[in-house]
PyMOL Python script that loads the backbone (N, CA, C, O; Angstrom):
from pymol import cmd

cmd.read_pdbstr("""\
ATOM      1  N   UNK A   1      -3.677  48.059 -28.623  1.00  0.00           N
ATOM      2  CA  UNK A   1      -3.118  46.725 -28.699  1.00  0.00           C
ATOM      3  C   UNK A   1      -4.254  45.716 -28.828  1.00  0.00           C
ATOM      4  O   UNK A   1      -5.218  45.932 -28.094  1.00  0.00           O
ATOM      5  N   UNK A   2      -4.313  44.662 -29.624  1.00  0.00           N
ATOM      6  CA  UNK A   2      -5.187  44.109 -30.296  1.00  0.00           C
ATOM      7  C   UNK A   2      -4.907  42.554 -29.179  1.00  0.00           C
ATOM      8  O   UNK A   2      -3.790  42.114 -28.905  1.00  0.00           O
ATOM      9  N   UNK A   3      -6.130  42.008 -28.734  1.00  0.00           N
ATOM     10  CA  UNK A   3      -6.567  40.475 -28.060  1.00  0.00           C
ATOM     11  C   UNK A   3      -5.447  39.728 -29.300  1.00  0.00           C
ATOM     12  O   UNK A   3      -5.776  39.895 -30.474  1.00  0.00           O
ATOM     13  N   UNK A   4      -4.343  39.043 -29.052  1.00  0.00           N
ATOM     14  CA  UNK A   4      -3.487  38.056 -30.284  1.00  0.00           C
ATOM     15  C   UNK A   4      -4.218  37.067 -29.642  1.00  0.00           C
ATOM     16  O   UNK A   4      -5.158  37.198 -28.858  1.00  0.00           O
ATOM     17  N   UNK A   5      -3.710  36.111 -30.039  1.00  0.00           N
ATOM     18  CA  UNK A   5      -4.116  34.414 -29.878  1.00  0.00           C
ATOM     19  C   UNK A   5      -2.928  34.258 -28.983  1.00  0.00           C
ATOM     20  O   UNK A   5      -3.208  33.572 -28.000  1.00  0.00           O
ATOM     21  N   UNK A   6      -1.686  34.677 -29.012  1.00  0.00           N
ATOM     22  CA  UNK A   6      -0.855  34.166 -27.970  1.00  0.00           C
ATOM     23  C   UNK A   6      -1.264  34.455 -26.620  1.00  0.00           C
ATOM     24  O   UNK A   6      -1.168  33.650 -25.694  1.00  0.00           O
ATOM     25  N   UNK A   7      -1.868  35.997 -26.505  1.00  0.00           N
ATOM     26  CA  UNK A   7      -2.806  36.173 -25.349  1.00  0.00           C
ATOM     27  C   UNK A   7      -3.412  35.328 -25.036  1.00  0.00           C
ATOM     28  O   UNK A   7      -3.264  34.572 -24.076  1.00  0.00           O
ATOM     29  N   UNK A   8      -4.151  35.354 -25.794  1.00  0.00           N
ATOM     30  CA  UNK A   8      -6.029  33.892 -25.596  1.00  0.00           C
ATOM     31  C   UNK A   8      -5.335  32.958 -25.206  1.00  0.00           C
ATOM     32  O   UNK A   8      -5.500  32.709 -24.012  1.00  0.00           O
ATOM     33  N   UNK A   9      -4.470  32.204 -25.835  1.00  0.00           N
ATOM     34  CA  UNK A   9      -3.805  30.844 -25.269  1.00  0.00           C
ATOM     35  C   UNK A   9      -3.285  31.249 -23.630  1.00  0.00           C
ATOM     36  O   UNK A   9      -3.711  30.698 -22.615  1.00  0.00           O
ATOM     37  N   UNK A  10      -2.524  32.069 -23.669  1.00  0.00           N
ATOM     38  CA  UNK A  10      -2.361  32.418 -22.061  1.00  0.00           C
ATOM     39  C   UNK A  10      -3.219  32.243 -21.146  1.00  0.00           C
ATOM     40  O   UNK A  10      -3.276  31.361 -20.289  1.00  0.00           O
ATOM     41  N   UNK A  11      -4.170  33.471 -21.433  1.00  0.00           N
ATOM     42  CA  UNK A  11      -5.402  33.417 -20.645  1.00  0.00           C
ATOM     43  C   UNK A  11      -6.191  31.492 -20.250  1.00  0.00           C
ATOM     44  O   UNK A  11      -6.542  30.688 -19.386  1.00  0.00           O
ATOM     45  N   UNK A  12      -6.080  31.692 -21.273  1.00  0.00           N
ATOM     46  CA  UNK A  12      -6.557  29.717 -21.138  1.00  0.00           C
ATOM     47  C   UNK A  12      -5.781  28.839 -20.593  1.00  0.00           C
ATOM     48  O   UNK A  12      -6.353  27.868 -20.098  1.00  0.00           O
ATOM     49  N   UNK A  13      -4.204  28.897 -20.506  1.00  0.00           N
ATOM     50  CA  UNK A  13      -3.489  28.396 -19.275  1.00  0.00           C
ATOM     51  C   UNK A  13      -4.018  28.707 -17.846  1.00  0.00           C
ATOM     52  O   UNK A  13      -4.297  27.907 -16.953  1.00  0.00           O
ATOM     53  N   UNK A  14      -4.068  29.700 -17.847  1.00  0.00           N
ATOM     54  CA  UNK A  14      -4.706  30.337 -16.599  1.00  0.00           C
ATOM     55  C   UNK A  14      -5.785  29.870 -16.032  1.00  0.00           C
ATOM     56  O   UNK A  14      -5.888  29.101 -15.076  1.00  0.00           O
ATOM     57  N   UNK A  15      -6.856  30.549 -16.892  1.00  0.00           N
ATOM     58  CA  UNK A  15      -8.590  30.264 -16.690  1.00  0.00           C
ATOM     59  C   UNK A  15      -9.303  28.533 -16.630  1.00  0.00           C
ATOM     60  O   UNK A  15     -10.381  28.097 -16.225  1.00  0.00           O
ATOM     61  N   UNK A  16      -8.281  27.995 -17.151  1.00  0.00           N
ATOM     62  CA  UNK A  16      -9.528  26.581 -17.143  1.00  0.00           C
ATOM     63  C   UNK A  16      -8.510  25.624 -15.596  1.00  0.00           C
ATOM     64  O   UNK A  16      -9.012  24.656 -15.025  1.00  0.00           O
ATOM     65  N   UNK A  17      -7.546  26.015 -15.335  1.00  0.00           N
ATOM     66  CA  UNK A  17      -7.049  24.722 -14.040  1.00  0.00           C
ATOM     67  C   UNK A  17      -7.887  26.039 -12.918  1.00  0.00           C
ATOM     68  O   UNK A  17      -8.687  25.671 -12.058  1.00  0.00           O
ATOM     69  N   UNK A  18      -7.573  27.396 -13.099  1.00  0.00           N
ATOM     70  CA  UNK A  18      -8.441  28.183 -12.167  1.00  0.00           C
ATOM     71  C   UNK A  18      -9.817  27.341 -11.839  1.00  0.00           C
ATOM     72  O   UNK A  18     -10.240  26.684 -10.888  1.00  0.00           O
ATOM     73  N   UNK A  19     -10.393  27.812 -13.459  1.00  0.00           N
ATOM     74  CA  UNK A  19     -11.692  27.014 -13.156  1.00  0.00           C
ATOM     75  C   UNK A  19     -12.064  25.753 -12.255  1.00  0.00           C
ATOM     76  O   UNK A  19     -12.825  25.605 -11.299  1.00  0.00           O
ATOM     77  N   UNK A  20     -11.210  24.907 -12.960  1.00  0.00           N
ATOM     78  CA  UNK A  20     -11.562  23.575 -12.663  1.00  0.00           C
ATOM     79  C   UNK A  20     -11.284  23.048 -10.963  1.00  0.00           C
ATOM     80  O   UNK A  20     -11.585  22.020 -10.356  1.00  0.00           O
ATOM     81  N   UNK A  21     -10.615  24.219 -10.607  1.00  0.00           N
ATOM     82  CA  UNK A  21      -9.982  24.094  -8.984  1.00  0.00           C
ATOM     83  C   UNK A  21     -11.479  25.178  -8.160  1.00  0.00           C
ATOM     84  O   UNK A  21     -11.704  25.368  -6.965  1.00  0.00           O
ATOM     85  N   UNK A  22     -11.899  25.460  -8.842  1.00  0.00           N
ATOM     86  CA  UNK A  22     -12.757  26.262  -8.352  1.00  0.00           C
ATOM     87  C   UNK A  22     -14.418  25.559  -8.506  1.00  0.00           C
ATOM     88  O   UNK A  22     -15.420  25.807  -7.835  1.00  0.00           O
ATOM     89  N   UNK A  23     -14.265  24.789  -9.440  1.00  0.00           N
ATOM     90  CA  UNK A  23     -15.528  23.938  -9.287  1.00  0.00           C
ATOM     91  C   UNK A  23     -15.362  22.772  -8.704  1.00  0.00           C
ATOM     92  O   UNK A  23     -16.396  22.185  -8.384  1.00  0.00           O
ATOM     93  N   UNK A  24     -14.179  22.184  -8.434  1.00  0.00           N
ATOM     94  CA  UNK A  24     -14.295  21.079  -7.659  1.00  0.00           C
ATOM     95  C   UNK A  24     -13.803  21.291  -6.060  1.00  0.00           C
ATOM     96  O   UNK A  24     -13.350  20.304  -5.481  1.00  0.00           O
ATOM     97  N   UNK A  25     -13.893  22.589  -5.338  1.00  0.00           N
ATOM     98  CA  UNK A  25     -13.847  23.042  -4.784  1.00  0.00           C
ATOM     99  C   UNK A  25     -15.178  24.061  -3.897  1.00  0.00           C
ATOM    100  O   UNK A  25     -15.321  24.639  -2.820  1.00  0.00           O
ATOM    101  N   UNK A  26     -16.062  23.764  -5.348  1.00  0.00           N
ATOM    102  CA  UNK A  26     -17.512  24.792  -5.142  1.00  0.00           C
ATOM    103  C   UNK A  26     -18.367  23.022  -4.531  1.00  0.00           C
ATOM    104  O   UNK A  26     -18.974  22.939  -3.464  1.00  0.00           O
ATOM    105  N   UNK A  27     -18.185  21.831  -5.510  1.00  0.00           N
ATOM    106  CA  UNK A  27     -18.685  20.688  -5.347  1.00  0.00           C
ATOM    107  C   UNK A  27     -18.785  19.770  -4.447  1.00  0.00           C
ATOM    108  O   UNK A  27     -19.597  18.847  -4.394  1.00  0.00           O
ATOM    109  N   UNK A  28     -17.507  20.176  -3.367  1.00  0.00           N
ATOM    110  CA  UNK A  28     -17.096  19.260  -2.227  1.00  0.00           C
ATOM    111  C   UNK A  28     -18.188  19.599  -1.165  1.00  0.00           C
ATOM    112  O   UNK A  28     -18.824  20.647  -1.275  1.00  0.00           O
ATOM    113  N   UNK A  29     -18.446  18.623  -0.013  1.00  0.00           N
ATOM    114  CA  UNK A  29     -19.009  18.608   0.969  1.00  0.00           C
ATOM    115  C   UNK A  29     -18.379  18.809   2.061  1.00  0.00           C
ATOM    116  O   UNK A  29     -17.513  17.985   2.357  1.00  0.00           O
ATOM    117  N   UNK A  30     -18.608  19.848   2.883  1.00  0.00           N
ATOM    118  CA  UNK A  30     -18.302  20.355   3.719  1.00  0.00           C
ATOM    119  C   UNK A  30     -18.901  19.195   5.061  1.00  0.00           C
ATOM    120  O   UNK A  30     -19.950  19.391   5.674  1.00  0.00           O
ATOM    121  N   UNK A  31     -18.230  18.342   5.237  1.00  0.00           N
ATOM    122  CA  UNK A  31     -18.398  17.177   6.337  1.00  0.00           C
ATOM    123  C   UNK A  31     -17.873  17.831   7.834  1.00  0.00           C
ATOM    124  O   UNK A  31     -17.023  18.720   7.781  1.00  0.00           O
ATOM    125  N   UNK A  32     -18.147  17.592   8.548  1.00  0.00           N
ATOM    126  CA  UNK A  32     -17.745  17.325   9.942  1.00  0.00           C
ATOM    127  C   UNK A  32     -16.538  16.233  10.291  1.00  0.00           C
ATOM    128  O   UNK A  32     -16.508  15.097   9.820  1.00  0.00           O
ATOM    129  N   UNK A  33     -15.873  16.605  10.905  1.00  0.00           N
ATOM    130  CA  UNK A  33     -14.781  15.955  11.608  1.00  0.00           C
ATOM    131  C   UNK A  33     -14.977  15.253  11.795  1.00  0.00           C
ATOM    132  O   UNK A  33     -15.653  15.413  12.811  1.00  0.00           O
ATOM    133  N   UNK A  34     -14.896  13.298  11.397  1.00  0.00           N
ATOM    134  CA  UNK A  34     -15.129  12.142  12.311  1.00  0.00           C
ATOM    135  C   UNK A  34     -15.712  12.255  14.109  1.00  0.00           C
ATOM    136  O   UNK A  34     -15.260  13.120  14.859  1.00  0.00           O
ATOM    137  N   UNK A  35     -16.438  11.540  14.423  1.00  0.00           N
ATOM    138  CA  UNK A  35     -16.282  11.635  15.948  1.00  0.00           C
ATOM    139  C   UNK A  35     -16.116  10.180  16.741  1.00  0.00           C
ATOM    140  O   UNK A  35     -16.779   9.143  16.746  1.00  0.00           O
ATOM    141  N   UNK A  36     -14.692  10.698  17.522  1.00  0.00           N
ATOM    142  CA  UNK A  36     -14.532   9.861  18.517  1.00  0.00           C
ATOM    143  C   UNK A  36     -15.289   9.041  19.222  1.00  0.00           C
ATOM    144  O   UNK A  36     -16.097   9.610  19.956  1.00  0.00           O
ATOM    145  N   UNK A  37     -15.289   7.633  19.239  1.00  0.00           N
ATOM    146  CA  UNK A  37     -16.231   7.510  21.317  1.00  0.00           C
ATOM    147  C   UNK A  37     -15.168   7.792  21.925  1.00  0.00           C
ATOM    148  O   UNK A  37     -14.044   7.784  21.422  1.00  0.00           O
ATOM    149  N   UNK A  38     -15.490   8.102  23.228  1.00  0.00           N
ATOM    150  CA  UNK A  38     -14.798   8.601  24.468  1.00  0.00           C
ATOM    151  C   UNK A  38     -14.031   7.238  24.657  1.00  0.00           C
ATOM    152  O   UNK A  38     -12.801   7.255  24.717  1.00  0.00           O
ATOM    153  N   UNK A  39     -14.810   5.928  24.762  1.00  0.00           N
ATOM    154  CA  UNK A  39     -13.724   4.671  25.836  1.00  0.00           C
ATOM    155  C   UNK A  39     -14.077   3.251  24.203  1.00  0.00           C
ATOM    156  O   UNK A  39     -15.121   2.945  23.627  1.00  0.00           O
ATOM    157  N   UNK A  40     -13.071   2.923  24.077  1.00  0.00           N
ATOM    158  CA  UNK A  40     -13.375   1.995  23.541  1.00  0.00           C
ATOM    159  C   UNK A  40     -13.030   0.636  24.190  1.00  0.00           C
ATOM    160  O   UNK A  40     -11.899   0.450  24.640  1.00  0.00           O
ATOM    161  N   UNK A  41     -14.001  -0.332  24.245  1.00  0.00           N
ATOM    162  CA  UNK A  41     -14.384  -1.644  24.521  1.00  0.00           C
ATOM    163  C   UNK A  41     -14.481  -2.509  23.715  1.00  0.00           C
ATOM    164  O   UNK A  41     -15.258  -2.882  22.836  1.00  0.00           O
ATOM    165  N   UNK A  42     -12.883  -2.972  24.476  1.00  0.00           N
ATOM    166  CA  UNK A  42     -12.763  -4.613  23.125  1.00  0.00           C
ATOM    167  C   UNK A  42     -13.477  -5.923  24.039  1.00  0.00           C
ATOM    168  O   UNK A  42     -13.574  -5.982  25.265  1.00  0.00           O
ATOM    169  N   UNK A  43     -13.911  -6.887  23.074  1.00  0.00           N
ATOM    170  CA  UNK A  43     -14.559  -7.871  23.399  1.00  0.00           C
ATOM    171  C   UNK A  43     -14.079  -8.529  24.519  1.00  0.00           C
ATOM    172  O   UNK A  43     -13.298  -7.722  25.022  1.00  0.00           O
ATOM    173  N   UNK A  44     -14.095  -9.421  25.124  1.00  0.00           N
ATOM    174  CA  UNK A  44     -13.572 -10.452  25.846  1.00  0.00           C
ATOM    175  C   UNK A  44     -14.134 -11.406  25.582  1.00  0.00           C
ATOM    176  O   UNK A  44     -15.294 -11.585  25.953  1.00  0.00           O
ATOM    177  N   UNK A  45     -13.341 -12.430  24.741  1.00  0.00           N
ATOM    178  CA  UNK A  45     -13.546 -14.291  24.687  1.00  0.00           C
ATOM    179  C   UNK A  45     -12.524 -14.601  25.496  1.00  0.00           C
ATOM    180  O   UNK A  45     -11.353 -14.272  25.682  1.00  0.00           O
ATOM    181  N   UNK A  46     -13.737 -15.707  26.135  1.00  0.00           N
ATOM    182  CA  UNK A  46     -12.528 -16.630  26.651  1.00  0.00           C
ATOM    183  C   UNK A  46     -11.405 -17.198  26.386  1.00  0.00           C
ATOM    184  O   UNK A  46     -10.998 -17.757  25.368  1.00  0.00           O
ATOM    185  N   UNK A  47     -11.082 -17.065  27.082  1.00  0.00           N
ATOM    186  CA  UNK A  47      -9.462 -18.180  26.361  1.00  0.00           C
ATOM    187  C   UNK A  47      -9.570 -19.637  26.487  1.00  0.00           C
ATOM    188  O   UNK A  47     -10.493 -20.174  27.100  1.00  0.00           O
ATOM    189  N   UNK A  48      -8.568 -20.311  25.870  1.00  0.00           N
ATOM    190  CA  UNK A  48      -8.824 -22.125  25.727  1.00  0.00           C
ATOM    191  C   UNK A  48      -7.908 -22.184  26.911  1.00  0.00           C
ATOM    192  O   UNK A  48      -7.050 -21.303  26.852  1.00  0.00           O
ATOM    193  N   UNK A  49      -7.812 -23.103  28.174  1.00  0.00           N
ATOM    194  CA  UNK A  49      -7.603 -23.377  28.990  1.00  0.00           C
ATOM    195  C   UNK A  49      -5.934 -24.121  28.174  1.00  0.00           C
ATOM    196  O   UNK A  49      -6.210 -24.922  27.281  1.00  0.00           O
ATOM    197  N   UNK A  50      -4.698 -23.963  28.357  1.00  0.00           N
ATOM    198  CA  UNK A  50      -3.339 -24.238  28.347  1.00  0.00           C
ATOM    199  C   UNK A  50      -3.469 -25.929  28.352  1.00  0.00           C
ATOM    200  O   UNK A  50      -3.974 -26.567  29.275  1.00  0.00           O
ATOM    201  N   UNK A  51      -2.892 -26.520  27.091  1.00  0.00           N
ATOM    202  CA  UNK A  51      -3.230 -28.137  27.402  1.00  0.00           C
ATOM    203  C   UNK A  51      -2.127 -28.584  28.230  1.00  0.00           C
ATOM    204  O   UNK A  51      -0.999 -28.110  28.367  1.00  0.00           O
ATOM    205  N   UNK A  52      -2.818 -29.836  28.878  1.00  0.00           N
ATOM    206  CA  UNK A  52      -2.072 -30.212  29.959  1.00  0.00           C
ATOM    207  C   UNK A  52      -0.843 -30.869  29.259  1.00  0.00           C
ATOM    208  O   UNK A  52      -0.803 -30.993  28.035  1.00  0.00           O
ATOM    209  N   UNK A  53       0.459 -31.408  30.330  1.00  0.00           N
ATOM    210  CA  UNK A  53       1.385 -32.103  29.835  1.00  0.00           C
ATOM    211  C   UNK A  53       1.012 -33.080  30.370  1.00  0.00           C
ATOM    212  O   UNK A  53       0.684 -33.247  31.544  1.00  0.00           O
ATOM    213  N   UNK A  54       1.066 -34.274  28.928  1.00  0.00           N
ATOM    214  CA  UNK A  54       0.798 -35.864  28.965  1.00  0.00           C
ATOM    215  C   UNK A  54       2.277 -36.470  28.790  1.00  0.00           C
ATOM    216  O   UNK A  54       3.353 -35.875  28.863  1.00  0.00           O
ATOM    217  N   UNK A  55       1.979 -38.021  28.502  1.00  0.00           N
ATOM    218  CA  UNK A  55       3.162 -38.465  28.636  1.00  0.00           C
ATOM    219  C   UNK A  55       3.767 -38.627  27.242  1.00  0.00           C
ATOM    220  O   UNK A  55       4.908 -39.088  27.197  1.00  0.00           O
ATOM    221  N   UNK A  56       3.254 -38.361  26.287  1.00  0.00           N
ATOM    222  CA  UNK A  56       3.814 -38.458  25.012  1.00  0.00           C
ATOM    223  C   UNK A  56       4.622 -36.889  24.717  1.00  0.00           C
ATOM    224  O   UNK A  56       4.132 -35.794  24.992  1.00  0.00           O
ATOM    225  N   UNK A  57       5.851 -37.112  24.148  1.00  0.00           N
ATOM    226  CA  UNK A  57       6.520 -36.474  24.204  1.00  0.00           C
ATOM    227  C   UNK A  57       6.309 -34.995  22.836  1.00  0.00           C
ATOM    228  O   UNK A  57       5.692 -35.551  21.927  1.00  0.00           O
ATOM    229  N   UNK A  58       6.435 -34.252  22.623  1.00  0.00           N
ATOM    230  CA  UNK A  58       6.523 -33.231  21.258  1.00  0.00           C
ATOM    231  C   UNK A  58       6.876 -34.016  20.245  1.00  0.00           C
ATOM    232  O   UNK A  58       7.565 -34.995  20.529  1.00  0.00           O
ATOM    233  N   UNK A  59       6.567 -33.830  19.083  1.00  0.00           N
ATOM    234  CA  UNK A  59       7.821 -34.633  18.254  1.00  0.00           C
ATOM    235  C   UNK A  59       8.761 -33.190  17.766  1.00  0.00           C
ATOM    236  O   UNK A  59       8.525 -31.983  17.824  1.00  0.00           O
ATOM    237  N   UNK A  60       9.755 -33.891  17.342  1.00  0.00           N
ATOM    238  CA  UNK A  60      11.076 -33.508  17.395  1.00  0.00           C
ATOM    239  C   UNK A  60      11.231 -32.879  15.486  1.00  0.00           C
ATOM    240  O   UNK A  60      10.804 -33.501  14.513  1.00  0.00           O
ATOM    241  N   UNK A  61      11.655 -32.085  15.468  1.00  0.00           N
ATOM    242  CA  UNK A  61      12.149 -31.684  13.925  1.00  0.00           C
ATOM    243  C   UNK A  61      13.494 -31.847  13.989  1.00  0.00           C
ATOM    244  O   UNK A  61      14.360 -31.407  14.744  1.00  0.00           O
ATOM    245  N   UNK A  62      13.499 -32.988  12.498  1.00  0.00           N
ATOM    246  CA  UNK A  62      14.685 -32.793  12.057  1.00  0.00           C
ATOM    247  C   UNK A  62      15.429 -31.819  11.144  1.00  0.00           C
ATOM    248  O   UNK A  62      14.985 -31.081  10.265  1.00  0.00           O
ATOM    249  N   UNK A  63      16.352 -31.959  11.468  1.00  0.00           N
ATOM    250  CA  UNK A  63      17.256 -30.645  10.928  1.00  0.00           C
ATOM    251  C   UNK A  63      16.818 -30.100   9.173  1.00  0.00           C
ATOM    252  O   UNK A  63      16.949 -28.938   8.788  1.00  0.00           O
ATOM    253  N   UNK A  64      16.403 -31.013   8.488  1.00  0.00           N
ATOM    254  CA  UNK A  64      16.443 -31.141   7.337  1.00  0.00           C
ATOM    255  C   UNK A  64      14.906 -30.449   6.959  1.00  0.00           C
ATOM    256  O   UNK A  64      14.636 -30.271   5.771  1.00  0.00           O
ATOM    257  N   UNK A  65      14.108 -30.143   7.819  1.00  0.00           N
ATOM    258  CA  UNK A  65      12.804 -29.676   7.668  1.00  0.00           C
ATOM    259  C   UNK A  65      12.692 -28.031   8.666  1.00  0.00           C
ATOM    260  O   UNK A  65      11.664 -27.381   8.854  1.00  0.00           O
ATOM    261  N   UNK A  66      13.729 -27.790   9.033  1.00  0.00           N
ATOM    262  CA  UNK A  66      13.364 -26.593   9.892  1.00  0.00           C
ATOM    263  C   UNK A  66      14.627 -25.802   8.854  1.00  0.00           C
ATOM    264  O   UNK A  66      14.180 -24.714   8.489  1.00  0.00           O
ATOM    265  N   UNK A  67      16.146 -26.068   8.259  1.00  0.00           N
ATOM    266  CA  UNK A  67      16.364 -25.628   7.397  1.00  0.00           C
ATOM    267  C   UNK A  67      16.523 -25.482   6.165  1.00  0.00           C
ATOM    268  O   UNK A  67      17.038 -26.413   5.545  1.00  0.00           O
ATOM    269  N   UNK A  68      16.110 -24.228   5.439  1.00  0.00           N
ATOM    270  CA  UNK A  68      15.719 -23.960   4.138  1.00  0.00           C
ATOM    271  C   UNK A  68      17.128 -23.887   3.742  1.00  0.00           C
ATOM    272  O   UNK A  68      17.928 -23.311   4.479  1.00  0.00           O
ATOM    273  N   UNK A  69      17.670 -24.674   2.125  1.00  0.00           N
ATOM    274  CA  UNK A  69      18.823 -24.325   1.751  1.00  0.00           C
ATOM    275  C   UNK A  69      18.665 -22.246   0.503  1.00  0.00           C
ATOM    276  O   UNK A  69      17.806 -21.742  -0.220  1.00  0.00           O
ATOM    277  N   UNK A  70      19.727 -21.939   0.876  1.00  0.00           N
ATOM    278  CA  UNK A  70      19.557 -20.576  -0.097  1.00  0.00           C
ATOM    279  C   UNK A  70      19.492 -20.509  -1.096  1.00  0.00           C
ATOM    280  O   UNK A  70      19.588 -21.718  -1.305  1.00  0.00           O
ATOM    281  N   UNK A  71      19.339 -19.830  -2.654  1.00  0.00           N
ATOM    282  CA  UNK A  71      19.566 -19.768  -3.798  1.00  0.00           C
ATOM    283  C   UNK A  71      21.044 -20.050  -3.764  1.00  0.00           C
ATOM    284  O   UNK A  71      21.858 -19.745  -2.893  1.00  0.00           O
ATOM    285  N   UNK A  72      21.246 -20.799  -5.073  1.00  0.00           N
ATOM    286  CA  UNK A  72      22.756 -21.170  -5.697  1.00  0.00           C
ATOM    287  C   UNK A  72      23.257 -19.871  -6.229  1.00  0.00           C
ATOM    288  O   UNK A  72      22.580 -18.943  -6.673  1.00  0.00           O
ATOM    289  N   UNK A  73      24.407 -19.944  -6.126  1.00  0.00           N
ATOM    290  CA  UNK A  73      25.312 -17.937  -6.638  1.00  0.00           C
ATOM    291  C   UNK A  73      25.676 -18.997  -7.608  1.00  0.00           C
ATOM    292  O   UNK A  73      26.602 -19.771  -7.367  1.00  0.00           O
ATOM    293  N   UNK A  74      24.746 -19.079  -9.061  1.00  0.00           N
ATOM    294  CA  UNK A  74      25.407 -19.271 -10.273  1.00  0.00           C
ATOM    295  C   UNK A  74      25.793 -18.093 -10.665  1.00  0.00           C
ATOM    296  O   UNK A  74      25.537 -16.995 -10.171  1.00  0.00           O
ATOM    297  N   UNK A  75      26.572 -18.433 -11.793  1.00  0.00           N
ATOM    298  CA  UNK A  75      27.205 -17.353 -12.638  1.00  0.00           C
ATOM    299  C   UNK A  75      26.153 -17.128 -13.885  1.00  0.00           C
ATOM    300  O   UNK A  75      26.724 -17.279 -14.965  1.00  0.00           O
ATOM    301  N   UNK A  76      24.567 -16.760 -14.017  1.00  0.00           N
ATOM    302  CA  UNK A  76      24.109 -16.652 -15.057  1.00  0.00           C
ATOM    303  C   UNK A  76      23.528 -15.224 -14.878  1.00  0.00           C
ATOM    304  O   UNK A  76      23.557 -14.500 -13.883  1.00  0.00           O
ATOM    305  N   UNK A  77      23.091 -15.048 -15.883  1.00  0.00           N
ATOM    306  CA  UNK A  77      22.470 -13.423 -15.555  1.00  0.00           C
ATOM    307  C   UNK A  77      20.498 -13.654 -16.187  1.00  0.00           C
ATOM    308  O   UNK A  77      19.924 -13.647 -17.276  1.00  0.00           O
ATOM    309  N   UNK A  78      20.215 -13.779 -15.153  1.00  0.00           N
ATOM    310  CA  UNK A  78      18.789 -13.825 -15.333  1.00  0.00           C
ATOM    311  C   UNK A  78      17.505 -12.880 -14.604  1.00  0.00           C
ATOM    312  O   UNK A  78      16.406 -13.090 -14.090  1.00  0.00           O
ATOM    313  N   UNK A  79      18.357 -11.768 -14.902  1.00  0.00           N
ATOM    314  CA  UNK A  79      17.816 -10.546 -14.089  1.00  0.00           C
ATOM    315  C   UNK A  79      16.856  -9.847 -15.415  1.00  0.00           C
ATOM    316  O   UNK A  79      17.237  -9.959 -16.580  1.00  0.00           O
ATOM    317  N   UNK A  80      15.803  -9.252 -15.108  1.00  0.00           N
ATOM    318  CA  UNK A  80      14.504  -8.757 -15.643  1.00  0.00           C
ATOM    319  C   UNK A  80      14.690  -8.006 -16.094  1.00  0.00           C
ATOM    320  O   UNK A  80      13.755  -7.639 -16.806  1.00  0.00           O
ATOM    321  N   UNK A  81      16.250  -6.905 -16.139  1.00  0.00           N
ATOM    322  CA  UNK A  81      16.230  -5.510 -16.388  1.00  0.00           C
ATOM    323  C   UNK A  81      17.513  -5.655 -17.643  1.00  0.00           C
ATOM    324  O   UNK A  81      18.066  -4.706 -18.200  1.00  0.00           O
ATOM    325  N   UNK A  82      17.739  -6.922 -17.843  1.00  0.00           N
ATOM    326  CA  UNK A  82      18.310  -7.098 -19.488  1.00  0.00           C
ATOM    327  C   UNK A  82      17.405  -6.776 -21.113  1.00  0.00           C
ATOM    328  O   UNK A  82      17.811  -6.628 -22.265  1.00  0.00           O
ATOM    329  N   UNK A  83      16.203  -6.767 -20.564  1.00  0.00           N
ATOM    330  CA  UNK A  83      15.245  -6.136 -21.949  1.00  0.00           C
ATOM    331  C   UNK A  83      15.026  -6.702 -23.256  1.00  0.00           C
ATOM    332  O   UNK A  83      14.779  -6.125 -24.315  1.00  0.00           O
ATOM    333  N   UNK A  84      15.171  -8.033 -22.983  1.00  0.00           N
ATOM    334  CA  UNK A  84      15.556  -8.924 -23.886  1.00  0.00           C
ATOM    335  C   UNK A  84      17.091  -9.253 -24.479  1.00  0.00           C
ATOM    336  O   UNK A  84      17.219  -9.855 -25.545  1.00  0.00           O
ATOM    337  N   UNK A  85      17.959  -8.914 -23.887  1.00  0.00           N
ATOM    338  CA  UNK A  85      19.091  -8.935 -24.300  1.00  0.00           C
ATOM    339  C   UNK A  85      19.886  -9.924 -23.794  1.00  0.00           C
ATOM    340  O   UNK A  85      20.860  -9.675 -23.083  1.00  0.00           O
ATOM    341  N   UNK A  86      19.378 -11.574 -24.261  1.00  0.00           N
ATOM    342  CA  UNK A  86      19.752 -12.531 -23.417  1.00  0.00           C
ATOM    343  C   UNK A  86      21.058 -12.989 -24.219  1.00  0.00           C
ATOM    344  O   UNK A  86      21.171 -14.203 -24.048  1.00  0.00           O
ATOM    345  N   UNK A  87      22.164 -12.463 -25.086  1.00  0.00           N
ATOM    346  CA  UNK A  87      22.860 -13.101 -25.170  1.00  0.00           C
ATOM    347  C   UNK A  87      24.377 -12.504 -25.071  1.00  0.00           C
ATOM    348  O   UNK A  87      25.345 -13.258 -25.169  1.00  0.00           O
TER     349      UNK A  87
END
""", "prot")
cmd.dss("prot")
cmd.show_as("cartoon", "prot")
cmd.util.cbc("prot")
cmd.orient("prot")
């Protein structure tokens, strides 16, 4: 039985992701495990001392600035996934 080319092509499915898993596998560095510290130590800043209460009062929000009105439910279709098909 004679090497065909449908063989060879086989073989070459095979042989070159083999390969290529095998050299970038020969290439890697064999690292060590991260290492832990044992205790970790977060900073300490001071804190700003709580301001006192004076006699001027908070100011106050009006209604008109703390709520946002929603989008309008028009009836148009202006959605992204029409593909140009605006009419």
């Amino acid at each position: 039985m004679a090497f065909s080319p449908r063989l060879a092509a086989l073989a070459a499915v095979v042989a070159v992701p083999l390969g290529i898993a095998a050299t970038s596998y020969a290439m890697t560095d064999t690292s060590e495990a991260p290492k832990v510290p044992p205790a970790v130590q977060l900073d300490e800043s001071p804190r700003p001392a709580p301001p006192t209460p004076s006699g001027t009062p908070a100011p106050t929000r009006t209604p008109d600035s703390s709520v946002v009105p929603g989008p309008s439910a028009a009836d148009d279709d202006d959605d992204d996934d029409d593909f140009g098909d605006d009419g």
